[in-house]
FIKOL-15375 format. One record per residue (C-alpha): residue number from 1; x, y, z. Coordinates in pm, whole numbers, plus 50000, padded with zeros to 5 digits. Example, Ala and Ser with C-alpha at 12.3 -4.5 7.8 and 13.67 -1.06 7.14 Angstrom:
<pts>
 zavo    px    py    pz
    1 51230 49550 50780
    2 51367 49894 50714
</pts>
This chain:
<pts>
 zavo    px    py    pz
    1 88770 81153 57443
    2 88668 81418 57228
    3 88461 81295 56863
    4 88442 81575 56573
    5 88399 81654 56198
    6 88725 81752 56033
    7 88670 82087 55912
    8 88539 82051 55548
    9 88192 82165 55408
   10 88179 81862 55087
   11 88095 81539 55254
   12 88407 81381 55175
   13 88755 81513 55109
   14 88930 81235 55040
   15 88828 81172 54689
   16 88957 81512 54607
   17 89270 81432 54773
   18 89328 81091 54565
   19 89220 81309 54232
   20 89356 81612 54243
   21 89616 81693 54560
   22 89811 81357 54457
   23 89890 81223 54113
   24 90083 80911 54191
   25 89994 80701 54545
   26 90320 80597 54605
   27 90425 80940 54678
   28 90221 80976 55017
   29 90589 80817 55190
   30 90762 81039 55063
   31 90496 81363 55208
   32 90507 81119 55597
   33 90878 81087 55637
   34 90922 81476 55492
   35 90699 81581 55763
   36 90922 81382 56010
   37 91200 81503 55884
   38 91034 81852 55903
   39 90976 81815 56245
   40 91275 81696 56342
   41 91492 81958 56178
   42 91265 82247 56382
   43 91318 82111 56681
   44 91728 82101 56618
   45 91633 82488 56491
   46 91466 82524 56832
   47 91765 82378 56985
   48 92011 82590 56843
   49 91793 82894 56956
   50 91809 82793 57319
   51 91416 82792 57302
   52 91453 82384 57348
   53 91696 82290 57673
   54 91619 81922 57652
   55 91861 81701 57502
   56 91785 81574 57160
   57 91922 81252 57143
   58 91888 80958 56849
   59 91670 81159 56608
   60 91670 80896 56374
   61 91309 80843 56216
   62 91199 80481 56177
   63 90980 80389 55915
   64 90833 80001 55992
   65 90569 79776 55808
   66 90372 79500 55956
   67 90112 79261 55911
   68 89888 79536 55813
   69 90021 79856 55917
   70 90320 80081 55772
   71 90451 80354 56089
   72 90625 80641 56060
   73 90818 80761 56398
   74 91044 81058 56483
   75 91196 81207 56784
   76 91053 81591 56634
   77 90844 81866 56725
   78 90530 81620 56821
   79 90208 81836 56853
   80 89934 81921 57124
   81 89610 81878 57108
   82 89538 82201 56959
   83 89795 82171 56705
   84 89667 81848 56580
   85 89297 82005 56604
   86 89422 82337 56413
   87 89634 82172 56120
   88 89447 81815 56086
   89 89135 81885 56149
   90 89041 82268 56025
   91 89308 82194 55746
   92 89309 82567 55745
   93 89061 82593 55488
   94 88700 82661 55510
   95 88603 82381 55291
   96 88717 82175 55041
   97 88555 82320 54775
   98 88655 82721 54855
   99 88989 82523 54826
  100 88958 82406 54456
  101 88820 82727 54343
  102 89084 82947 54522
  103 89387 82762 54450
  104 89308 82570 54119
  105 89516 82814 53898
  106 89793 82854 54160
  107 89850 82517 54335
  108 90197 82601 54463
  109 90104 82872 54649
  110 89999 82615 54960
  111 90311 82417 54901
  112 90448 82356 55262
  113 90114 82391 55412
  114 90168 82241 55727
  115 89913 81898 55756
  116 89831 81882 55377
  117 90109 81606 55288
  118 89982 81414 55563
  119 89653 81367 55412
  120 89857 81152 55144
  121 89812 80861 55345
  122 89444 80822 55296
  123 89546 80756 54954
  124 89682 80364 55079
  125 89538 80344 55420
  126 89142 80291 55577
  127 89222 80420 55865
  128 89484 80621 56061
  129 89599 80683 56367
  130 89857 80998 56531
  131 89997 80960 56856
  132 90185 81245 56949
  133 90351 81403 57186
  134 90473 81764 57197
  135 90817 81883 57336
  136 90668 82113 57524
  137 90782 82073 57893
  138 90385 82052 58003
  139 90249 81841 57692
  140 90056 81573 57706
  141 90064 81277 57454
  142 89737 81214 57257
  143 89613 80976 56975
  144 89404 81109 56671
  145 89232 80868 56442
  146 88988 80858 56155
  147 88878 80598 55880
  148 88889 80801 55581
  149 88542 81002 55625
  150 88529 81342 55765
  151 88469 81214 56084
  152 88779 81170 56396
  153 88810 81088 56744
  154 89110 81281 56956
  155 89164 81067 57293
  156 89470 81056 57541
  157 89759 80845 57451
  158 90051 80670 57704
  159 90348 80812 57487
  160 90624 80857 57677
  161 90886 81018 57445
  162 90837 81305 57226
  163 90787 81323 56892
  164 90512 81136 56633
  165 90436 80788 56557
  166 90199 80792 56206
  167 90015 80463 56157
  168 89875 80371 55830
  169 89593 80061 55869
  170 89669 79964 55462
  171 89403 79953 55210
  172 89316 79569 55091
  173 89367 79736 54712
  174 89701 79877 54848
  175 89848 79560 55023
  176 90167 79613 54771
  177 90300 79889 55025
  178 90297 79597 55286
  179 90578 79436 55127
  180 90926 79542 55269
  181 91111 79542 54887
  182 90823 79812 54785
  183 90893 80046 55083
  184 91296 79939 55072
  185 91245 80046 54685
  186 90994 80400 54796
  187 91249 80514 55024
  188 91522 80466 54792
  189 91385 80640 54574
  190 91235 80952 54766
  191 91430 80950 55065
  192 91742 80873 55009
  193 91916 81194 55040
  194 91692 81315 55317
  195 91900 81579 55565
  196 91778 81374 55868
  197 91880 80925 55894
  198 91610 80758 55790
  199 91598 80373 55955
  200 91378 80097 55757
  201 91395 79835 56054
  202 91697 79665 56159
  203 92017 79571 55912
  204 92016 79194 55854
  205 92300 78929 55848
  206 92344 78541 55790
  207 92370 78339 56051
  208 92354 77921 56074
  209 92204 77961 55718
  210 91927 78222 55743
  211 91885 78595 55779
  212 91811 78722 56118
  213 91824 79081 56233
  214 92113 79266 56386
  215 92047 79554 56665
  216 92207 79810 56454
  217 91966 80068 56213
  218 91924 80015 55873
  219 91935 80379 55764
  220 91850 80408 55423
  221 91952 80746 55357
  222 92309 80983 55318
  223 92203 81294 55495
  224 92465 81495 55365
  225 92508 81396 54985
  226 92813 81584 54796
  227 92563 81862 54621
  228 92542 81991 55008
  229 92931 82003 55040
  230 93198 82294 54943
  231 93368 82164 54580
  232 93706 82224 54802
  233 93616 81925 55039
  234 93566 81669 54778
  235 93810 81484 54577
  236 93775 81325 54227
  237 93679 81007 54346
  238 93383 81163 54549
  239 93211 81267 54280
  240 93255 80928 54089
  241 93197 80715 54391
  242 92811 80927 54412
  243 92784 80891 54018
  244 92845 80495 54061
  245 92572 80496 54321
  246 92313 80695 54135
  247 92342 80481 53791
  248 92525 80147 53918
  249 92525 80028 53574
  250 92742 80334 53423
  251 93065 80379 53249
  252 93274 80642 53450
  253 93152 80988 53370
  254 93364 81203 53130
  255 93395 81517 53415
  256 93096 81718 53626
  257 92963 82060 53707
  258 92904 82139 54068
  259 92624 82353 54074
  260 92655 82652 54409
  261 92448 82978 54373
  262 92285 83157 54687
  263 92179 83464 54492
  264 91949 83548 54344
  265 91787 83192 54398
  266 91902 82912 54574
  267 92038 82634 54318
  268 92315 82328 54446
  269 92333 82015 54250
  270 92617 81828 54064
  271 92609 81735 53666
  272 92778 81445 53511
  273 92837 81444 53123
  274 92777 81059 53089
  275 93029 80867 52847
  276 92761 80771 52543
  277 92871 80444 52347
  278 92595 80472 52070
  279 92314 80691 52008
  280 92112 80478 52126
  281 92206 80530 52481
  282 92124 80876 52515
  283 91812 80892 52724
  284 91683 81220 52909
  285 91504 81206 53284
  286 91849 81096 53442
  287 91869 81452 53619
  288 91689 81385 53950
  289 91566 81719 54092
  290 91552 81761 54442
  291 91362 82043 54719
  292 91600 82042 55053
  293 91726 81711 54967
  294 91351 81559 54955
  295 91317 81383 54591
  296 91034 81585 54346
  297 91076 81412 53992
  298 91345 81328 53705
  299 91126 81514 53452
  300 91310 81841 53474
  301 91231 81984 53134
  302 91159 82360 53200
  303 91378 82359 53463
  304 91724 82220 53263
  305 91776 82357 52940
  306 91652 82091 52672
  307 92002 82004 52580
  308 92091 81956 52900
  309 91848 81728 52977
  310 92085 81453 52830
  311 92304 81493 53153
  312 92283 81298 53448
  313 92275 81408 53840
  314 92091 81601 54078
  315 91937 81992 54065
  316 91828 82072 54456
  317 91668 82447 54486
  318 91409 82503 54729
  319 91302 82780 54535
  320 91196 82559 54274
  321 90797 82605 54240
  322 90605 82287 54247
  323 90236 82216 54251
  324 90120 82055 54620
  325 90210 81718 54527
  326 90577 81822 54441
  327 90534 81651 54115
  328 90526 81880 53861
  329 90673 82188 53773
  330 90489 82514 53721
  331 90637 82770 53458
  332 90780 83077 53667
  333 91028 83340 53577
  334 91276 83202 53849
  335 91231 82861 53666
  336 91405 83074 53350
  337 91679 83251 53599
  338 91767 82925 53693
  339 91764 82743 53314
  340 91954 83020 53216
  341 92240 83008 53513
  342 92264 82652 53407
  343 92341 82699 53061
  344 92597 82941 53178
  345 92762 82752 53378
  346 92763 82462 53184
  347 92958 82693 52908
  348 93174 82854 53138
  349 93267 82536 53286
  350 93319 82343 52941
  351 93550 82654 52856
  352 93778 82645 53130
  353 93815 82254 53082
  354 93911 82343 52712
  355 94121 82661 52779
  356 94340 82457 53078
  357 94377 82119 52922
  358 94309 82131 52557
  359 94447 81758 52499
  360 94220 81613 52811
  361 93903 81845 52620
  362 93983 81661 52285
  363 93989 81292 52400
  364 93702 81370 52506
  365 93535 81568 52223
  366 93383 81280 52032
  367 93121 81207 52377
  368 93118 81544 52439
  369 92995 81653 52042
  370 92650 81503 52084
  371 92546 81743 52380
  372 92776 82073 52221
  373 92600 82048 51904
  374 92252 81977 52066
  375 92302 82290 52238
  376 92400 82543 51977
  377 92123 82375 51811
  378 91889 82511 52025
  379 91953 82763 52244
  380 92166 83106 52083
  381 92316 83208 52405
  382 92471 82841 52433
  383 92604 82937 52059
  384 92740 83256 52194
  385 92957 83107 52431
  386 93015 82786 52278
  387 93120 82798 51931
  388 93509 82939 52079
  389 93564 82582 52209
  390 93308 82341 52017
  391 93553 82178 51757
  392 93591 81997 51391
  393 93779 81689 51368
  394 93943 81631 51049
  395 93953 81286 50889
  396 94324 81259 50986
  397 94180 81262 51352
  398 94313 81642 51442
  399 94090 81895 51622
  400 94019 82269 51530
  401 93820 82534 51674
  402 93597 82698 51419
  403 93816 82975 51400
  404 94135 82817 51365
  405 93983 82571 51080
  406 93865 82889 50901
  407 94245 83010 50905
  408 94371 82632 50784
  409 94154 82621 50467
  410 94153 82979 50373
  411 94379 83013 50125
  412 94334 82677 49930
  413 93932 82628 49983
  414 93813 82961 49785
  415 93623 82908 49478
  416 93625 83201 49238
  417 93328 83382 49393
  418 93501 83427 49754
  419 93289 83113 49932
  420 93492 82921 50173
  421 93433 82556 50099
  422 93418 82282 50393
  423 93449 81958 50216
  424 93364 81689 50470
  425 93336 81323 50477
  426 93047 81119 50691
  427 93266 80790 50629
  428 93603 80780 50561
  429 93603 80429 50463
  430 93327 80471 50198
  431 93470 80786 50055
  432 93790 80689 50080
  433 93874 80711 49720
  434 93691 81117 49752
  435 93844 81168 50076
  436 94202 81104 49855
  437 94182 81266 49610
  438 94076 81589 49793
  439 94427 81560 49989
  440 94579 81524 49687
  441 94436 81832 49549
  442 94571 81953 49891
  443 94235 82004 50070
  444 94168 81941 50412
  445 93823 81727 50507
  446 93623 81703 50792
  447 93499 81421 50971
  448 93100 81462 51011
  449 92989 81139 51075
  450 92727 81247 51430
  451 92377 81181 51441
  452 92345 81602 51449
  453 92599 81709 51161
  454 92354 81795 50910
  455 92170 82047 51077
  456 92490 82171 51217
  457 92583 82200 50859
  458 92281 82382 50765
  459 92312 82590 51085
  460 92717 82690 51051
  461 92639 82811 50678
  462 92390 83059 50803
  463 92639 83120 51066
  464 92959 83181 50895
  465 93017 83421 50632
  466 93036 83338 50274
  467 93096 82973 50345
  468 92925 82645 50210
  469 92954 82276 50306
  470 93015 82003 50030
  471 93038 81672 50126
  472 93351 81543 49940
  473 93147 81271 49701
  474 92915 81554 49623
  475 93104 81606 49269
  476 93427 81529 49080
  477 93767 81656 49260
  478 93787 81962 48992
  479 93391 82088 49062
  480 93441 82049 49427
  481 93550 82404 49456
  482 93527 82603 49161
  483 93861 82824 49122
  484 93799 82968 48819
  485 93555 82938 48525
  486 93573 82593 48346
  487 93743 82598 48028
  488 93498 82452 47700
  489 93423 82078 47750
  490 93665 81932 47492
  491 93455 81599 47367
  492 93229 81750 47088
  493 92815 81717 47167
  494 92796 81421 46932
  495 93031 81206 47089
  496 92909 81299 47442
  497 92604 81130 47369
  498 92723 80848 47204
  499 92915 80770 47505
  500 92644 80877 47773
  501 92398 80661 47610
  502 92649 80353 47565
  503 92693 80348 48015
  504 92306 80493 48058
  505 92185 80163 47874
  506 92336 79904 48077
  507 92317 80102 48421
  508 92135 79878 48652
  509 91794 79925 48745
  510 91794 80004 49107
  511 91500 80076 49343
  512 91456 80467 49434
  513 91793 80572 49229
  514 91769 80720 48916
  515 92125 80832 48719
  516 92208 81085 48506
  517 92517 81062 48304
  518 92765 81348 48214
  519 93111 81374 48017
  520 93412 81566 48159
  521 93757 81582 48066
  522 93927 81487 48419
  523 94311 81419 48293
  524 94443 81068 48236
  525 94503 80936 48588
  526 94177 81040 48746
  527 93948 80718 48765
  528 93779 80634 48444
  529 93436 80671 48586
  530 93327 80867 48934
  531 92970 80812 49110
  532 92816 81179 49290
  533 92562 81279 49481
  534 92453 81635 49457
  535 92481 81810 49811
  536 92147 82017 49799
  537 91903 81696 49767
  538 92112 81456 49993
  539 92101 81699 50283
  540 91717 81725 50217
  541 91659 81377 50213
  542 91877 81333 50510
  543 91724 81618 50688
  544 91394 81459 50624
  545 91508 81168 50833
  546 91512 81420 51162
  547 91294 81655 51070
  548 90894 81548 51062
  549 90783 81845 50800
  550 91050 81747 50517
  551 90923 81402 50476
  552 90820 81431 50111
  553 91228 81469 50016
  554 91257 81138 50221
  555 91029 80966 49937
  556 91218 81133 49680
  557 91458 80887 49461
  558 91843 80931 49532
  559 91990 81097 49224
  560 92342 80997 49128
  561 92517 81156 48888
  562 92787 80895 48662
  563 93049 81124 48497
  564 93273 80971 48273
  565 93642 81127 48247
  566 93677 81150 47880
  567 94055 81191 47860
  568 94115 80839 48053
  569 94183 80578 47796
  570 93947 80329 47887
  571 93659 80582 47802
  572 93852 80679 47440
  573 93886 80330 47344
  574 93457 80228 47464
  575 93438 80598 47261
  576 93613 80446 46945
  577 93543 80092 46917
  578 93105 80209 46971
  579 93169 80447 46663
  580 93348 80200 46482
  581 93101 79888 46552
  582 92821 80072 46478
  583 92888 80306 46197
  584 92777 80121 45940
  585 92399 80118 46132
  586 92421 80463 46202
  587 92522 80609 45909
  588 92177 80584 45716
  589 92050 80657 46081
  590 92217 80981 46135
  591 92149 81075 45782
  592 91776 81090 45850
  593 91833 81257 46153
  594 91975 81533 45988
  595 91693 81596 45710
  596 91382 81554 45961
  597 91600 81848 46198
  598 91638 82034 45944
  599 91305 82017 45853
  600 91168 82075 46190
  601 91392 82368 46235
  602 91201 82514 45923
  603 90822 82474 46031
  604 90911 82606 46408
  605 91110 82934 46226
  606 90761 82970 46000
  607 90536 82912 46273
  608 90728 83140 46502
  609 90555 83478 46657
  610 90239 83309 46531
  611 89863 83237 46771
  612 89783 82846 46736
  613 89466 82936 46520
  614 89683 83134 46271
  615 89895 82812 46210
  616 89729 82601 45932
  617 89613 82274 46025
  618 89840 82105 45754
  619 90161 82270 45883
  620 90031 82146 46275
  621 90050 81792 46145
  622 90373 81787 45953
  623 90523 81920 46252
  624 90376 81632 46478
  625 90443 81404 46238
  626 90774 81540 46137
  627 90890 81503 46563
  628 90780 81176 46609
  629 90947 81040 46313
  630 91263 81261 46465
  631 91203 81041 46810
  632 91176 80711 46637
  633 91516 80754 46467
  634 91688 80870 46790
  635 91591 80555 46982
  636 91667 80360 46694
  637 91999 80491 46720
  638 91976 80457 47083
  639 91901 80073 47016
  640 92189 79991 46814
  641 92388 80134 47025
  642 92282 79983 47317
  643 92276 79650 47148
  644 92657 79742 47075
  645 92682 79808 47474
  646 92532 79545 47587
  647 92789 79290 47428
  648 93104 79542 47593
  649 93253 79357 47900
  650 93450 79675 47969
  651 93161 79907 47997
  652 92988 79668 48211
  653 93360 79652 48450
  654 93358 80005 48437
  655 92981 80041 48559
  656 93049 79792 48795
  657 93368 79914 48963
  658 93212 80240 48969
  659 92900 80076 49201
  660 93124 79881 49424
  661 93300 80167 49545
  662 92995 80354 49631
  663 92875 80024 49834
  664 92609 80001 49533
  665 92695 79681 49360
  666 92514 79395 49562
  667 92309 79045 49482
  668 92342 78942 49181
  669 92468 79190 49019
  670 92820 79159 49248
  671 92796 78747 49129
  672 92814 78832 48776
  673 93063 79120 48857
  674 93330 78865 48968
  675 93218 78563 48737
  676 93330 78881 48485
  677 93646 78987 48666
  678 93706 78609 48642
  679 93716 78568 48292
  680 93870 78897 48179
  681 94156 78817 48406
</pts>
């Protein structure tokens, strides 16, 4: 028996292994059966060299847990005792601490180091034991153990077979990995995929009421998953029958990618575009990423384009750098070759989909939007490529490519300074009423009702030339898109007013809104009364919903503006009957008006040109004096007015109507709307 130090100069490695080799403990399974698998898949290189005549046999590696122990067999390499001496015991460094130093900026380059994954297991175990035998035609089998300190004892073993049995005596802090649903559940997730069977004791069946075990393997693991085969050996059905077993809870995918590139990196993998019901379903870390079929992680950003990290399936590159616990990825320039082949692919695949079944590409465009407009949003050479099949949907439910939507409106969606308009709709239900009379002005609208339309919007206008985006309540039907310039308002000043501040009086007080009301001459079958919103602060405020830094327009009140159409005949007869009720009020009213604007018109003209210390005191005053009595008399008239308003049932209707279609009449406000409709009726 031969008793030793394992090569390290600190007095104890193993704490540095548990803080810094390792970040997560359940990972030291998956570094065990990869090193069986390792040596297993040398000894079938060996094999296929000629350099190893025996017979290989069942290479199956059995992973088993007992009372106290979890072991790890295979039929591989096995090692002498020199080998187990040179890469357990020296570790190959001269101490743990040159170790730190040298590699601490530059972890992956000791990834594979032979004998470093198998230090893993002192992160769950006291105390471990290798018996091992090598394949060598001479060998002899020996057992290696050691309880966690740097000391070991190397003595001769009665292994008959070749190969490696690992033994892990399990921590009492760690006596979770004891129970067989945690390893079932470890393996699944790790080893699933692994190029060699994995076998997690024997399959089970009932008999006379209970479970008892069969003699058959329960292998855990598909050793050669569809990312490994040719895309001409697998059918439809192959790809959805893996996507069923990868998220078992899934709708059917809408179609995949099957990733194959041997130059100039290695790259194989398969990418589902998952079928999204609701927004709320999109979730990234569903791309599991993969190094020679041995599970790393399913936090692929740097790796995946952030757009595509929305997709689901599996990357597997072995040249894929990774720190030594394979958990994290470092940033690398082939880390960019391969983000940038994926976008590429991903366009050139999405464009071949569109360009050979154009019908197929549309059902599907709605899913597919989310992840197409996420992408242009954020990477340019997506845009490049994908803005000759990313489409608009109309609200009659028909599909255009930018280009071809350009061409549609064209003609008929020009205003006078040469700006293609894009009127658009984000619910044609709530602006139905916009959305028709648009189409009746012969104008096409767009359907942008996705959780990413706005800064598409924003994006497209900086995008396309001379173009702008109005949403279609943005303004009246005739300001939508300005053809040419707007012919004198025909309502004189006077009676503008009268009728603005009739409707502004009785306008509801609503939290966060304010109104402004405005007179236009709209001809006599437009509605009486139309609710907009302007574009410019809407966007804002609904930008400020996604975007972090444009908060203050989210705490901003919405501004509506309530324009009266001043040829209808509801609006000429509220007009007439307001002058007519309240003349008599007004007329003494209006005459006072008159003489106290007159006579401030006269002190500003003499004060004009002058400093304020050349002004006389008594000509400061009357001109104070002079525009406060000028205020008092306009809300005076304001007031009988008003009063007049109040009384109106049809101004109220009209106010009212106007609210419920814009979804803004509610409470009680919408009772005493229909008690109203009740009684006018």
């Amino acid at each position: 028996m031969q008793k030793g130090n394992i090569g390290v100069t600190t007095e104890n490695i193993f704490p540095i292994i548990k803080k810094f080799l390792y970040s997560d403990h359940e990972i030291f399974l998956r570094e065990l059966v990869s090193n069986a698998v390792d040596a297993t898949q040398k000894l079938k290189t060996l094999a296929s060299k000629g350099e190893f005549k025996g017979e290989l046999g069942d290479l199956t590696i059995q992973v088993k847990v007992d009372k106290d122990t979890i072991t790890i067999s295979d039929r591989g390499l096995g090692l002498t005792a020199e080998e187990i001496d040179k890469y357990i015991n020296q570790i190959a460094f001269s101490g743990a601490n040159d170790f730190l130093e040298k590699y601490k900026d530059d972890a992956n380059a000791i990834i594979g180091h032979f004998g470093l994954g198998f230090y893993s297991a002192f992160m769950v175990a006291k105390k471990v034991e290798i018996v091992t035998k090598s394949y060598r035609d001479d060998a002899k089998s020996v057992k290696w153990t050691c309880d966690g300190s740097p000391e070991f004892t190397l003595e001769d073993a009665d292994r008959a077979d070749r190969g490696t049995d690992v033994i892990l005596y399990v921590d009492d802090d760690c006596r979770e990995f004891l129970e067989e649903s945690r390893i079932q559940g470890l393996l699944s997730k790790y080893c699933r995929f692994l190029p060699v069977p994995v076998a997690f004791g024997k399959k089970k069946e009932w008999k006379d009421g209970k479970q008892v075990e069969t003699d058959e393997y329960n292998v855990i693991n598909d050793s050669t998953p569809i990312w490994t085969k040719k895309p001409s050996e697998l059918k439809d059905e192959d790809y959805k029958k893996f996507y069923r077993d990868l998220y078992p809870m899934s709708d059917e995918p809408l179609f995949w990618i099957h990733l194959n590139v041997d130059y100039p990196f290695n790259l194989t993998g398969v990418l589902y575009f998952p079928k999204i019901k609701s927004n709320i379903d999109l979730q990234k870390n569903k791309i599991q990423l993969y190094c020679n079929q041995v599970y790393v992680t399913d936090s692929v950003e740097g790796i995946v384009p952030d757009f595509l990290t929305l997709l689901h399936g599996v990357i597997d590159s072995p040249d894929i750098p990774l720190n030594v616990s394979r958990s994290y990825l470092q940033s690398d320039s082939n880390v960019k070759k391969i983000s940038t082949y994926i976008t590429k692919k991903v366009a050139d695949r999405l464009q071949s989909i569109f360009k050979n079944d154009r019908k197929e590409f549309e059902t599907k465009w709605d899913d597919l939007k989310i992840f197409i407009n996420y992408g242009m949003l954020t990477q340019e050479d997506f845009y490049e490529k994908a803005n000759k099949f990313a489409l608009f949907k109309d609200t009659d439910s028909k599909y255009y490519t930018f280009e071809e939507y350009q061409t549609l409106i064209k003609d008929n969606q020009t205003d006078k300074d040469g700006n293609l308009i894009y009127l658009y709709a984000n619910n044609t239900d709530e602006q139905y009423t916009y959305i028709d009379a648009a189409k009746n002005k012969g104008y096409n609208v767009l359907l942008m009702d996705g959780q990413l339309d706005v800064p598409m919007i924003n994006m497209l206008e900086q995008k396309f030339e001379k173009s702008r985006f109005t949403r279609v309540d943005s303004d009246v039907i005739d300001r939508l898109i300005v053809k040419e310039e707007q012919k004198g308002e025909e309502l004189p000043s006077d009676k503008r007013q009268v009728l603005a501040t009739v409707f502004r009086g009785q306008l509801p007080n609503v939290q966060k809104v304010e109104f402004n009301v405005d007179t236009q001459a709209m001809g006599e079958t437009a509605a009486p009364i139309v609710i907009t919103q302007a574009e410019y602060m809407r966007r804002m405020k609904e930008m400020a919903n996604i975007q972090p830094g444009m908060s203050f327009y989210g705490e901003m009140p919405d501004m509506y503006s309530l324009v009266l159409n001043s040829d209808h005949k509801l609006i000429k007869q509220v007009l007439a009957d307001a002058e007519s009720a309240c003349a008599e009020k007004l007329v003494p009213i209006e005459s006072e008006i008159a003489m106290l604007t007159l006579r401030m018109n006269e002190l500003h003209k003499a004060q004009e040109g002058k400093k304020s210390d050349e002004i006389p005191t008594a000509g400061k005053d009357e001109l104070a004096d002079v525009e406060k009595k000028l205020d008092d008399q306009k809300k005076q008239k304001d007031g009988v007015i008003n009063e007049y308003a109040a009384g109106n049932k049809v101004v109220h209707q009209l106010i009212d109507l106007a609210l419920l279609q814009n979804n803004m009449l509610k409470g009680e406000a919408l009772t005493n709307f229909v008690k109203r409709s009740i009684e006018m009726i």
